[in-house]
VEXKOLPA-209274 format. One line per 2 residues: number of its first residue (from 0); their letters; for each residue x, y, z of C-alpha. Coordinates in steps of 0.05 Angstrom, whole numbers, plus 5000, padded with zeros to 4 digits. Each point is the difference from the previous one (the first is absolute). Example, Ala and Ser with C-alpha at 12.3 -4.5 7.8 and 13.67 -1.06 7.14 Angstrom:
BEGIN
0> as> 5246:4910:5156 | 5027:5069:4987 .
END
This chain:
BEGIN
0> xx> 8340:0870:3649 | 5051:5026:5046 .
2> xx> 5078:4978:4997 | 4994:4949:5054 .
4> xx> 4959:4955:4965 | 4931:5022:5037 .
6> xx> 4938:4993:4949 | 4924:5001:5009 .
8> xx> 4980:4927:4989 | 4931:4996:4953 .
10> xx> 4954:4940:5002 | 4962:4982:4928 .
12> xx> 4934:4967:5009 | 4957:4974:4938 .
14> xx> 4933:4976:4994 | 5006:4953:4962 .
16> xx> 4920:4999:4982 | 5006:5068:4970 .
18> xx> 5063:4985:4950 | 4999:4981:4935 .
20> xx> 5072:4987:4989 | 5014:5050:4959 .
22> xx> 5060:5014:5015 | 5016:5073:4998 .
24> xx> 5015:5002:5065 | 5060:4942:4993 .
26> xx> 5026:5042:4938 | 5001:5070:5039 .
28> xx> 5033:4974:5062 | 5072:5017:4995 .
30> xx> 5013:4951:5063 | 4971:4945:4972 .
32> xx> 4959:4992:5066 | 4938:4977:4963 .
34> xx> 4986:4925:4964 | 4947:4953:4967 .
36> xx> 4981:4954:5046 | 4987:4920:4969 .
38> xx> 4935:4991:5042 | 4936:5035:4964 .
40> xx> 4940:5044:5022 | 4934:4986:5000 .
42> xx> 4994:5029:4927 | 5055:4966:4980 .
44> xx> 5056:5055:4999 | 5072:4995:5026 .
46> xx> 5002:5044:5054 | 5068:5038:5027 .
48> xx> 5029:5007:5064 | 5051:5026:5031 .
50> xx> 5062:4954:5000 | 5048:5057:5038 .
52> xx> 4968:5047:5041 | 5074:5011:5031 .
54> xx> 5019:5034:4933 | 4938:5044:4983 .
56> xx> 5018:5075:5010 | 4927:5020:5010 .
58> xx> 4996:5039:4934 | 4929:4979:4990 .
60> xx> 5000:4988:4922 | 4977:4937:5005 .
62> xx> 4934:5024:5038 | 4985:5062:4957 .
64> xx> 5005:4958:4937 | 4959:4943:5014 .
66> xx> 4937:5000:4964 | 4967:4961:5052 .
68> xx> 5016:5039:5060 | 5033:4925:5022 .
70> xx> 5055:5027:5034 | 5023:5042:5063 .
72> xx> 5067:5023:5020 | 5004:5022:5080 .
74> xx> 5054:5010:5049 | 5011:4948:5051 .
76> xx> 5028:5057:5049 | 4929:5033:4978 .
78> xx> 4955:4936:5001 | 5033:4990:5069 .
80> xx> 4988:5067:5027 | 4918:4988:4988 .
82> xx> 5001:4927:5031 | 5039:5040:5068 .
84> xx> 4952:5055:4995 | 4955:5021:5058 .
86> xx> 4953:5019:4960 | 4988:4935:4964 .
88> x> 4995:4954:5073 .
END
């Protein structure tokens, strides 16, 4: 992050049919992006979600932990870049 304030912003998506709840991911965050939702799954889990993408740095921890392979961390200048591409129209 440079002096001025400029950061990458990072969007956190779940799916919420994959996650148990576990909740290494909440513990690991040091942002404390990531939280249980009230509403269940189909198996009857808690998922999480992301509460504050605006805080998450885009260190990824909560992806590589995840025992379900529930969660992906991109960046929106990235995820942006692919939607604009030529290639993809």
């Amino acid at each position: 992050m440079s002096e001025d304030g400029d950061r990458r912003q990072y969007r956190i998506t779940v799916i919420p049919e994959r996650c148990k709840g576990c909740g290494f991911c909440v513990e690991f965050c040091r942002r404390n992006v990531l939280r249980y939702s009230v509403e269940l799954n189909s198996k009857g889990y808690r998922p999480i979600y992301a509460d504050n993408n605006d805080e998450c740095n885009g260190c990824d921890i909560c992806a590589m932990i995840c025992p379900d392979f529930a969660i992906s961390v991109v960046s929106e200048s990235d995820s942006r870049a692919e939607v604009e591409s030529p290639e993809n129209g």
